[in-house]
N, C-alpha and C positions, 0 to 999 in steps of 0.2 A: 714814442718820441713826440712830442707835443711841438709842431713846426709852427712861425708865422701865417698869420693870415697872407692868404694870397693877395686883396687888396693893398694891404700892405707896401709889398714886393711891388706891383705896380704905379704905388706912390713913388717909390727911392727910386727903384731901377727900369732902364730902359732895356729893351734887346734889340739886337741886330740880329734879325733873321740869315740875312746873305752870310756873317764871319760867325756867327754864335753867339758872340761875344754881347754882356752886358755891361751898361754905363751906368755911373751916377747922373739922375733924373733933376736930385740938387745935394749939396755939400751932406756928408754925412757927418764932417768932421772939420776943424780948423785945416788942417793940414789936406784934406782933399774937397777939391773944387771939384762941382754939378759937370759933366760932360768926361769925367776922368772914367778910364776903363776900373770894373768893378773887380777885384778877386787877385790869388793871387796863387802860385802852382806850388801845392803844398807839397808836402813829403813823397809822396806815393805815385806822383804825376800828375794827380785831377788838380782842376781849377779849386778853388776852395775862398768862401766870400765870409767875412764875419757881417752879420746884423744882427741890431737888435741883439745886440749881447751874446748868438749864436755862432758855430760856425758850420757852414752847409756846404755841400758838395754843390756846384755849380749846375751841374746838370741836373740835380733834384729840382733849381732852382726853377734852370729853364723849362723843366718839364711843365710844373707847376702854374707858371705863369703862362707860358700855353694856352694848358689844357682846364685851365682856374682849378684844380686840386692838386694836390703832392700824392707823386707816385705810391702806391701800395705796397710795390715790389721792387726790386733792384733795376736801375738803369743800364742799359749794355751799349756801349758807343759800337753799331753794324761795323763802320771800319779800323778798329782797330786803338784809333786814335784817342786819346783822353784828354787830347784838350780839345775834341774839336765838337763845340758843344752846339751845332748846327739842330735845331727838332728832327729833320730829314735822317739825322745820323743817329739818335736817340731811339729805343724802344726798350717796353718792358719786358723784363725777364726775372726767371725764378735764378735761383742762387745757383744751380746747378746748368741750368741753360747760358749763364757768365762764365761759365767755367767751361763749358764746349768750346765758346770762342775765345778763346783765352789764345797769346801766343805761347809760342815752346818756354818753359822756365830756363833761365840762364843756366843754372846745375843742370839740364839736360846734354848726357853724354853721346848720346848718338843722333842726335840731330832730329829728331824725329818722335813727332810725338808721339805718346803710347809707347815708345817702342825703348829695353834695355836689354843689357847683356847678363847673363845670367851663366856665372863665371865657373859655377861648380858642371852644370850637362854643358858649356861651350855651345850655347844656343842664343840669338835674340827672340825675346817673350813680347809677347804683346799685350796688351791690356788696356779699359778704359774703365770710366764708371757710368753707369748706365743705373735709371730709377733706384739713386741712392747706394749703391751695390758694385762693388770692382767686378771686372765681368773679364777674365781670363779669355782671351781670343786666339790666343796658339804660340809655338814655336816654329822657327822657323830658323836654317845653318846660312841663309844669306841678309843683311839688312835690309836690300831692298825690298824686299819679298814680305818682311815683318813689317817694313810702314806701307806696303800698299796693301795688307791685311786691315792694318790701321785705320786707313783710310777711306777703305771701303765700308767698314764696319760703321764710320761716322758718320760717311753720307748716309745711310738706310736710319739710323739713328740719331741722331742730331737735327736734320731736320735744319731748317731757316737759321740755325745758329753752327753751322756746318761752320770750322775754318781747319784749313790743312795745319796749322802755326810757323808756316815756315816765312 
């Protein structure tokens, strides 16, 4: 993906460090005026800014502008949050370390991640993925007992991208 020059970025756009949030620097358009908040919350939740004829995920932007290069790897907001495009809440991560801190997916049925019911033995299973690979962590006849399997498994494994998803 061939991104703008970072100079660029800091001709048009400003940041505020304190909210995340970036400004136009001067008009990029009739219709918006120098000082107007940049971006705009696209489908998925993230902020999302078109330039330059592109459209960028915001927090690529602010990395960028930062750290004067565009991230190599994926960006992972530490809390949670996707719009909260603060650098302090910004680090890099592989695709799979996005996916540890992930919260619980909406279609999760038992509240807890890793953790389903497994209708034919009448048991909750537990599971994660670990170096590319679904990693079977046990059964278990109470759900507590299967997410704090879960749990434990993630803190010795996950590491710095540890989140419970609850």
């Amino acid at each position: 993906m061939i991104e703008i020059p970072v100079e660029a970025l800091r001709e048009r756009l400003t940041y505020d460090a304190d909210t995340g949030v970036l400004f136009w620097s001067r008009s990029p358009c009739n219709r918006v005026k120098a000082g107007a908040k940049a971006g705009h919350i696209g489908n998925h939740g993230y902020h999302v800014l078109c330039i330059m004829g592109k459209k960028i995920l915001v927090h690529r932007i602010v990395w960028a502008m930062h750290y004067g290069e565009w991230p190599e790897r994926d960006i992972d907001h530490r809390n949670h949050c996707t719009t909260d495009n603060r650098i302090d809440n910004l680090r890099l991560a592989g695709n799979q370390q996005n996916q540890f801190n992930r919260k619980i997916n909406n279609n999760n049925k038992s509240g807890h991640k890793g953790v389903y019911w497994h209708k034919r033995d009448k048991v909750w299973c537990v599971s994660a993925t670990y170096n590319q690979r679904k990693v079977h962590i046990g059964t278990y006849h109470a759900k507590e007992a299967a997410a704090k399997a879960y749990l434990a498994f993630a803190k010795v494994n996950h590491g710095e991208f540890f989140y419970a998803g609850e």
